[in-house]
C-alpha positions in Angstrom: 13.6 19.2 171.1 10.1 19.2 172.3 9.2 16.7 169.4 11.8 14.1 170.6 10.3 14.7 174.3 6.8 13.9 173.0 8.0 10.6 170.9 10.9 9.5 173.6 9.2 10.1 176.7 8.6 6.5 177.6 12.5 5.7 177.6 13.2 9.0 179.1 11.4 7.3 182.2 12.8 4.2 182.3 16.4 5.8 182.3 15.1 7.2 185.3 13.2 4.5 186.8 16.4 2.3 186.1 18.5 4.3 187.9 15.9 5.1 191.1 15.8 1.4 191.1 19.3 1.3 191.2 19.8 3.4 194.1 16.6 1.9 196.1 18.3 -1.5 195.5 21.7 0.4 197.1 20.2 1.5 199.8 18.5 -1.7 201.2 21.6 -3.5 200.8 23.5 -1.1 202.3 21.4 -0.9 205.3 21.2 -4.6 205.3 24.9 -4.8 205.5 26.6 -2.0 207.5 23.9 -0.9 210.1 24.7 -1.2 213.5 21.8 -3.3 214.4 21.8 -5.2 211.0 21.5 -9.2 212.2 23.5 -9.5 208.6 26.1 -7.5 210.2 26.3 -8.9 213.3 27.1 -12.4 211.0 29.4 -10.8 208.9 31.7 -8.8 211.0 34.5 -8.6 208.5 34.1 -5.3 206.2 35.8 -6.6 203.0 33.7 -9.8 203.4 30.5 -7.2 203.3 31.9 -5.1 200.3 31.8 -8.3 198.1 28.5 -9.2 199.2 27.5 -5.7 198.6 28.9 -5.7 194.9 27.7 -9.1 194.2 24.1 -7.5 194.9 24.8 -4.1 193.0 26.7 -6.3 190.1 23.3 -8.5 190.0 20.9 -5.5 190.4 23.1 -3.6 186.7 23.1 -7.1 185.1 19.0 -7.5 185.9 18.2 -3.8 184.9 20.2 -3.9 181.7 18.7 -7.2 180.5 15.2 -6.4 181.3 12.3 -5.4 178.8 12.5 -1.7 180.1 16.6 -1.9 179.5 16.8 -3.1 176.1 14.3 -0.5 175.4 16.5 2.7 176.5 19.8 0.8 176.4 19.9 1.2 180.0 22.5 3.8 180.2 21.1 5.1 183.8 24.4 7.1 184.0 25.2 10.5 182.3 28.7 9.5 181.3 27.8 6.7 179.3 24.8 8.9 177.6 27.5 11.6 177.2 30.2 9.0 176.0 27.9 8.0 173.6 26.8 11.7 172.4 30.2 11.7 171.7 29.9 8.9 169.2 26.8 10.9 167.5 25.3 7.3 168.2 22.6 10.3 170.1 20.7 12.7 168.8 21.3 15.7 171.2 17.9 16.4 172.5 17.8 12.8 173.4 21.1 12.6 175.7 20.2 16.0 176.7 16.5 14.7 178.6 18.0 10.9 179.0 20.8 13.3 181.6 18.1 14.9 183.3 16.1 12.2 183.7 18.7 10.1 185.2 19.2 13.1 187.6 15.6 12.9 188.6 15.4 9.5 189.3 18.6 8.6 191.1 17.2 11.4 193.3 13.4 9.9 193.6 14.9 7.0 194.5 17.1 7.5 197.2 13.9 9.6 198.5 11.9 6.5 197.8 14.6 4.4 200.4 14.3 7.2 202.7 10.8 6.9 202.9 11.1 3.1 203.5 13.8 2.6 205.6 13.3 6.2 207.9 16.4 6.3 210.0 18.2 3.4 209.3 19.6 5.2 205.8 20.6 8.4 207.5 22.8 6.1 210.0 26.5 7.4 209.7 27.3 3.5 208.7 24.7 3.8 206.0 25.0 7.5 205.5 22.5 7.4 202.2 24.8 5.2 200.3 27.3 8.4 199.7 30.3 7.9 197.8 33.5 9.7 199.4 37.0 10.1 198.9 39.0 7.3 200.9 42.0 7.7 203.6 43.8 8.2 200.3 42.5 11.3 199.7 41.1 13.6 196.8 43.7 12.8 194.3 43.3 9.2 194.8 39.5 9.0 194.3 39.9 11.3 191.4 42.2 8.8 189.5 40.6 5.6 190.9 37.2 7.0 189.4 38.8 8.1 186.0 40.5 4.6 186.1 37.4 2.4 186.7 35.3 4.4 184.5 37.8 4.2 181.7 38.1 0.7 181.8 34.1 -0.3 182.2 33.3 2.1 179.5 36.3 0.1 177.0 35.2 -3.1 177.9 31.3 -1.8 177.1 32.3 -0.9 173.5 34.4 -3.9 173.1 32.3 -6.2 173.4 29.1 -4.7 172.7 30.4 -3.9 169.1 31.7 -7.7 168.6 29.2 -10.4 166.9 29.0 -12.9 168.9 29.7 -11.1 172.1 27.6 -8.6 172.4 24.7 -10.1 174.2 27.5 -10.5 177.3 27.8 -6.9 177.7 25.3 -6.4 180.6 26.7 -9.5 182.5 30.5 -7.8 181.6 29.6 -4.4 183.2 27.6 -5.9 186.3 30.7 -7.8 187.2 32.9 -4.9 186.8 30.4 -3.3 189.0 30.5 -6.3 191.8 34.7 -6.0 191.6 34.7 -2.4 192.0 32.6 -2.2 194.9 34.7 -4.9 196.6 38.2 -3.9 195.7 37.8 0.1 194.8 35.6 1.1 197.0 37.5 2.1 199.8 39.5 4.6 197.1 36.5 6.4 196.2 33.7 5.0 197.1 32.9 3.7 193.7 30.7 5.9 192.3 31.4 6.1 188.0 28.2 8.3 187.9 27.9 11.6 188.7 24.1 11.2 188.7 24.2 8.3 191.5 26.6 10.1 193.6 24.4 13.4 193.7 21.5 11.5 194.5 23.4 10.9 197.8 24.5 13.8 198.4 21.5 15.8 198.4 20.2 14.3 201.9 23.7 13.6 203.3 25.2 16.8 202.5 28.0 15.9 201.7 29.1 18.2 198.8 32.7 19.0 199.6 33.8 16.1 196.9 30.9 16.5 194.4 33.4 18.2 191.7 35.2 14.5 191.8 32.1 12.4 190.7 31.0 15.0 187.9 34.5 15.2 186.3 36.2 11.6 186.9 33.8 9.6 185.5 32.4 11.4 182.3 36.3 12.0 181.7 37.7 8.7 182.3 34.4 7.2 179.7 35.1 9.9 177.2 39.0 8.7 177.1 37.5 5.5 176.1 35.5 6.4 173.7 38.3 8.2 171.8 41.1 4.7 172.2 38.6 2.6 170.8 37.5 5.1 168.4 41.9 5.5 167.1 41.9 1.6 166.9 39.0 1.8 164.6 36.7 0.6 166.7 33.1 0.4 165.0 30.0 1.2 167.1 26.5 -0.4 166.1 24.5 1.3 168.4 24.3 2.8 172.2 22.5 0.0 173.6 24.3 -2.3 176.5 21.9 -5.0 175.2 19.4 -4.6 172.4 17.9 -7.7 172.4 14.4 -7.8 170.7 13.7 -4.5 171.6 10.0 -2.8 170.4 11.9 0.5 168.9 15.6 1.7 169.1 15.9 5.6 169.2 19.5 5.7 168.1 21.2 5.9 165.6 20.9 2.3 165.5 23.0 -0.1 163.0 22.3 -3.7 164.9 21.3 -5.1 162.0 24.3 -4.8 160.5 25.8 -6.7 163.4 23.6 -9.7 163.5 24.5 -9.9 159.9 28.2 -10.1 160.4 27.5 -12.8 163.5 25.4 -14.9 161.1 
């Protein structure tokens, strides 16, 4: 183990880094859109109106950390379903998804502590209320299958395409928009979360922990269920990379090559 942490460490930080940016980028937005004294709220007073403004920034802030140099180097996973998903696979080696989970841990939680720091008050706001995601009006059962539901299907349409020649390369801009969708049309079931590691992050300084067990089952669940349809239609998977571009080094158990050759 210790020998993959001494070769690995550098995309062992960027899973973490990816995802602290993630949850920085969250937070800004999300102060920009729903506080009170927000002049961006004041324009948009319509909530749905702010939701797809809000996932068109979240969908853009996925696509822009998958398909950047740091990205293509871990895969940009920044979410312990997808490393566990692909564990699953044995596209992984163990001690890798074990340190690439804790690392996304760590760094969802720096970087809600890293907004906290820069916007003070403003995130602690109950309209803000550190980006937390939380059950709906619907209820428990509702955000439990809305979560399973949307992580299923973003995790199927991940493997689909990233395991097609000639589509791969689309795979970051398919799973950004899926994020965008979901934040505007699921949210209010669950708060659209699809990572337990993102919605822990919140929950630490909101305390809100009553609906944790949701956003640590759902998700890794409803990925895992994916996994094993696309594994029964004989689904091939190359490598556990959203985008693998001309990455310097791929610590999988990589067979891109042999994609590139079937596109050519």
């Amino acid at each position: 183990m210790w020998t993959h942490l001494r070769r690995h460490w550098p995309e062992y930080g960027i899973e973490a880094a990816g995802l602290g940016l993630f949850m920085l980028s969250a937070s800004l937005f999300a102060a920009l859109l729903e506080f009170p004294g927000s002049p961006v709220r004041e324009a948009l007073p319509d909530p749905t109106v702010r939701r797809l403004w809000m996932g068109l920034a979240m969908g853009g802030t996925a696509i822009a950390i998958i398909y950047s140099p740091w990205g293509r180097r871990s895969g940009a996973h920044i979410n312990p379903g997808v490393t566990l998903t692909f564990l699953r696979l044995k596209k992984i080696e163990p001690a890798d998804a074990a340190f690439y989970v804790i690392a996304q841990f760590a760094g969802g939680i720096a970087g809600i502590l890293l907004a906290r720091l820069v916007l003070g008050t403003l995130l602690a706001d109950p309209a803000v209320n550190y980006v937390a995601t939380l059950p709906g009006r619907g209820g428990t059962l509702v955000a439990l299958g809305a979560e399973f539901a949307i992580s299923f299907v973003l995790m199927l349409v991940v493997l689909v395409v990233s395991n097609r020649p000639g589509w791969s390369r689309l795979t970051g801009i398919c799973a950004g928009t899926l994020v965008a969708l979901y934040i505007a049309l699921e949210a209010p079931l669950s708060g659209m979360s699809m990572n337990p590691a993102r919605t822990l992050a919140s929950t630490v300084p909101a305390e809100t922990w009553s609906a944790l067990w949701i956003y640590f089952t759902a998700p890794p669940l409803g990925m895992l269920a994916a996994a094993a349809v696309y594994r029964r239609a004989n689904g091939v998977v190359y490598c556990a990379k959203l985008d693998h571009g001309r990455a310097p080094r791929c610590i999988f158990r990589c067979r891109h090559d042999e994609l590139l050759a079937i596109a050519s």
